[in-house]
C-alpha positions as CSV (number, residue, x, y, z in Angstrom):
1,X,-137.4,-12.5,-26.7
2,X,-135.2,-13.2,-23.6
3,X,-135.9,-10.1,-21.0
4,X,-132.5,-9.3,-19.2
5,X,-132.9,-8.6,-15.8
6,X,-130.1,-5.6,-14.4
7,X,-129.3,-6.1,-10.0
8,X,-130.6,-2.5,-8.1
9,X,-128.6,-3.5,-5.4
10,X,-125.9,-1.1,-4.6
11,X,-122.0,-0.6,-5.8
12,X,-120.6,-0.1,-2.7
13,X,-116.9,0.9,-3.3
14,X,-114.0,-0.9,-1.4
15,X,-113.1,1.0,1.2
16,X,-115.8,3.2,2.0
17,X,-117.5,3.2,5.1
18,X,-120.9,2.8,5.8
19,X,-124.1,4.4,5.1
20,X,-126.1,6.7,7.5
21,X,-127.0,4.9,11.0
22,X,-124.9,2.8,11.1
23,X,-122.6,3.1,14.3
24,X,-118.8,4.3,14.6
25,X,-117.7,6.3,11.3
26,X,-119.8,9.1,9.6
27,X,-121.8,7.8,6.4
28,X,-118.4,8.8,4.8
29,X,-116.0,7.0,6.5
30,X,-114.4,9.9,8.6
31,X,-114.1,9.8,12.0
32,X,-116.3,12.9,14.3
33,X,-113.5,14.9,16.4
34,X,-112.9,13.1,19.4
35,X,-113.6,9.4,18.1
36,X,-110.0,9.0,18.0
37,X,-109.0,8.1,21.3
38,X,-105.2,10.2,20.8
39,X,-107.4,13.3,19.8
40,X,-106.2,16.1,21.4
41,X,-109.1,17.3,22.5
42,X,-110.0,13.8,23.5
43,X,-107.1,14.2,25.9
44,X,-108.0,17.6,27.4
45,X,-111.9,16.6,28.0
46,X,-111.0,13.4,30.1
47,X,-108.3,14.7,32.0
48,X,-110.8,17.7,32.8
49,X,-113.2,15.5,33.9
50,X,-111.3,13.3,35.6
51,X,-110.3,16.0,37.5
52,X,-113.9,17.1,38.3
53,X,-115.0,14.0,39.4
54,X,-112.0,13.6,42.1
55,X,-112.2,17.0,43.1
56,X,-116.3,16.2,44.1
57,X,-115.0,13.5,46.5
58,X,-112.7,15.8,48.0
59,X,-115.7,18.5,47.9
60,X,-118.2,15.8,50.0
61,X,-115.4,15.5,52.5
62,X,-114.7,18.7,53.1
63,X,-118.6,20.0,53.7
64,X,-119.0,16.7,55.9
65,X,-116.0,18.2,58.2
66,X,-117.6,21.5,57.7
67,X,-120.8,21.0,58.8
68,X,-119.7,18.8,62.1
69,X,-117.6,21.6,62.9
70,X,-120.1,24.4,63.1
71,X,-122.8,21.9,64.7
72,X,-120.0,21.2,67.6
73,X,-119.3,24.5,67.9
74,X,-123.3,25.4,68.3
75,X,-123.9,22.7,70.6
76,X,-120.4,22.3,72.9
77,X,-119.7,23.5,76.2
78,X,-116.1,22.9,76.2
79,X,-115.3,24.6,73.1
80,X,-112.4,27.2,73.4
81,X,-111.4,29.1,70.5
82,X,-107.9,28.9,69.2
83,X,-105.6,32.3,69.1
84,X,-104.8,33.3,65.1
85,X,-101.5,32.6,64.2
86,X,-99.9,35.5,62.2
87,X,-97.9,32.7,59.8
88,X,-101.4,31.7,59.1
89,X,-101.3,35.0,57.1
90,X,-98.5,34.6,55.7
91,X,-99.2,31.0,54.2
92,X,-102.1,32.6,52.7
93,X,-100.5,35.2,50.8
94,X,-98.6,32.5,49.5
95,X,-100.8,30.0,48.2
96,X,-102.5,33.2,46.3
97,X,-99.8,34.0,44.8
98,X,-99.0,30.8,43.9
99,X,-102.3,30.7,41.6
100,X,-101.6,33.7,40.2
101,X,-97.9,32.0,39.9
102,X,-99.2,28.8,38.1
103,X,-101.7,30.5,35.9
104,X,-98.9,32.6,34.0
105,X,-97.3,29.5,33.5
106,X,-100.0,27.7,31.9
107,X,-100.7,30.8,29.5
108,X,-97.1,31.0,28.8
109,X,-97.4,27.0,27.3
110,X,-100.7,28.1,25.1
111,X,-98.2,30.2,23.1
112,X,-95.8,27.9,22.9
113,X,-97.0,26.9,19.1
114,X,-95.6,30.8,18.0
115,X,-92.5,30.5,19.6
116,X,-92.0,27.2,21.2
117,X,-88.4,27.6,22.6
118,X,-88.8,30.8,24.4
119,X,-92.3,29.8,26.1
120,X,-91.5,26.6,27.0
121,X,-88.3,28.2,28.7
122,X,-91.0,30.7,30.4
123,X,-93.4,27.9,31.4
124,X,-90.5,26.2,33.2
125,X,-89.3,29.4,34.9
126,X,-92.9,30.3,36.9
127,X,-93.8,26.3,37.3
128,X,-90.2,26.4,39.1
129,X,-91.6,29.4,41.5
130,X,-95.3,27.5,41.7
131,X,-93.3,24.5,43.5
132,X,-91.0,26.6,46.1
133,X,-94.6,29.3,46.9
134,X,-96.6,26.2,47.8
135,X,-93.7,24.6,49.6
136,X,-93.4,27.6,51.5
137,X,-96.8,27.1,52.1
138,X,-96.4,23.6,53.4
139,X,-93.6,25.1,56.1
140,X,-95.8,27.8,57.6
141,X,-98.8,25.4,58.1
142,X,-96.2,22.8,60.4
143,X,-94.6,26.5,61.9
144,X,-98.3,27.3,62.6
145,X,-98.7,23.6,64.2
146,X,-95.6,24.3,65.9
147,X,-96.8,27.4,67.6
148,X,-99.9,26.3,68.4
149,X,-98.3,23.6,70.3
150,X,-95.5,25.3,72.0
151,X,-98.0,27.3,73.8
152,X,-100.3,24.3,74.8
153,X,-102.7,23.7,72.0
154,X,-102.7,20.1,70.8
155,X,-104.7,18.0,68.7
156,X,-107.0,17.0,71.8
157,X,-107.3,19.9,73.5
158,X,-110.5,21.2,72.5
159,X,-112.9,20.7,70.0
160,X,-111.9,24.3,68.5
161,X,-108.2,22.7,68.2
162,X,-109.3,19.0,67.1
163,X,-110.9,21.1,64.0
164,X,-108.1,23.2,63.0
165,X,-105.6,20.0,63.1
166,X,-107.8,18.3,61.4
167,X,-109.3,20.4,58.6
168,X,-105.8,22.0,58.0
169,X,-104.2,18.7,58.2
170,X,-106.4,17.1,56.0
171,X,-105.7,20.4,53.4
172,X,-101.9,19.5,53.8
173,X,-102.2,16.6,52.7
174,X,-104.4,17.3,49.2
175,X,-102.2,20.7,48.7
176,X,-99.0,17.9,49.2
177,X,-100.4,16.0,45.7
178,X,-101.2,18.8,43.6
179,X,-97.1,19.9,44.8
180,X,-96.5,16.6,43.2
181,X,-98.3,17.1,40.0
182,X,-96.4,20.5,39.8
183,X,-93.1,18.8,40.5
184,X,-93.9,16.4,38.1
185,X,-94.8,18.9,35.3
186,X,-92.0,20.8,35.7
187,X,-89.9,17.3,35.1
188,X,-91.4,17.1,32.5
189,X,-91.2,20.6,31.3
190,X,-87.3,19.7,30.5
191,X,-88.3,17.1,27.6
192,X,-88.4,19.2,23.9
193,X,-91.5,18.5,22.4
194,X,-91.3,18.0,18.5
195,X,-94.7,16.6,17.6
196,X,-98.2,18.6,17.9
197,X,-100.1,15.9,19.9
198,X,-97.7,15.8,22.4
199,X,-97.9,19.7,23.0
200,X,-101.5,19.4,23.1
201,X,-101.2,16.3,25.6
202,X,-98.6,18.8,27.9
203,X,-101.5,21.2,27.9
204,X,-104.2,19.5,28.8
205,X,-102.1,18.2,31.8
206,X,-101.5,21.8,32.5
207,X,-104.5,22.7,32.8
208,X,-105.7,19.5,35.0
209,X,-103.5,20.4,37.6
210,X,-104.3,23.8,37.6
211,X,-108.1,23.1,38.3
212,X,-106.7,20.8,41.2
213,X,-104.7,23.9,42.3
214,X,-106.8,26.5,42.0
215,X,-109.4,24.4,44.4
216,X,-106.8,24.0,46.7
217,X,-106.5,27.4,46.8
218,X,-110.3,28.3,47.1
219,X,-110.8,25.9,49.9
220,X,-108.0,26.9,52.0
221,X,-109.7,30.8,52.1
222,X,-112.7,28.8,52.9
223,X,-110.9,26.9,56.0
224,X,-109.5,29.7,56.8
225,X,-113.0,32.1,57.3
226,X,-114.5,28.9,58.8
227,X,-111.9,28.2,61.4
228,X,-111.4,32.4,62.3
229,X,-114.9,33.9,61.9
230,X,-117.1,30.8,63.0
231,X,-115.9,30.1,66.5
């Protein structure tokens, strides 16, 4: 009698993905959150770290400019220590505010899912007083280079001087892009947003430039105690 012999190998259905360990898809053929590179969440993580790996650069340059500052103040003879100006104060009123300013608008776009039209009319609003705060902001720092100037205080007077035109020049210029990305935000704020991933994708954006802000906003109070306590 002929013995039949029946295959073990596996029925593996069209269309089904593979097995466990294999790389890319789960066993089942479904993708983990985040494989997808248009995942919304994909979006949100690299522009967060994208964010945080510029802002370290900026971070580095910043303590460099830091720490030769306090050793030249240690260790000159010549140093002189610049008069506060009072806009000084003013400017940083402002750029506090302008956090505080920025952060209402990016709640106001996390409920824009419940009522869309409204918020995104809201977001627009405070991202609109964001840009004229840190402009305003920009104005008194050249008013305060202005006055510093007018009564004899320039760039190579003093080491005390060199310093403050440098470390607030240098913040100027850093403050001057993340007024961009606001500008360019609330551009973009005017486009009606139909589709879910492209909310998402506003967000995320949102809340990149608001970690760049924020910074901004930190190290300023930080320049500001360095260049007016520490002299």
């Amino acid at each position: 009698m002929a013995t039949m012999v029946t295959s073990t190998r596996p029925i593996i259905k069209k269309g089904a993905g593979p097995g466990p360990g294999f790389p890319g898809p789960n066993g089942n053929g479904s993708k983990r959150p985040g494989d997808d590179f248009r995942d919304p969440k994909s979006h949100a993580n690299r522009y967060r770290i994208g964010m945080w790996v510029g802002l370290a650069s900026v971070t580095m340059m910043f303590t460099s400019l830091s720490s030769a500052y306090i050793v030249r103040s240690i260790s000159a003879n010549d140093w002189v220590s610049l008069p506060l100006p009072p806009v000084l104060i003013a400017s940083t009123i402002l750029i506090l505010a302008s956090s505080v300013t920025l952060e209402v608008a990016r709640r106001k776009l996390k409920t824009s899912t419940a009522s869309p039209v409204e918020a995104a009319h809201v977001y627009r609003q405070w991202l609109f007083i964001t840009v004229v705060l840190g402009a305003g902001f920009l104005l008194s720092q050249v008013f305060a280079w202005r006055k510093l100037a007018a009564q004899g205080m320039y760039l190579s007077s003093n080491p005390h001087s060199s310093f403050f035109y440098l470390l607030t020049g240098a913040h100027a210029v850093h403050l001057a892009g993340g007024l961009l990305g606001i500008s360019f935000l609330w551009l973009r704020s005017r486009r009606v947003l139909k589709e879910a991933a492209q909310v998402h994708k506003r967000q995320a954006a949102a809340d990149a430039v608001s970690i760049y802000w924020h910074f901004m906003d930190a190290l300023w109070i930080y320049l500001f105690l360095l260049l007016f306590l520490w002299r």
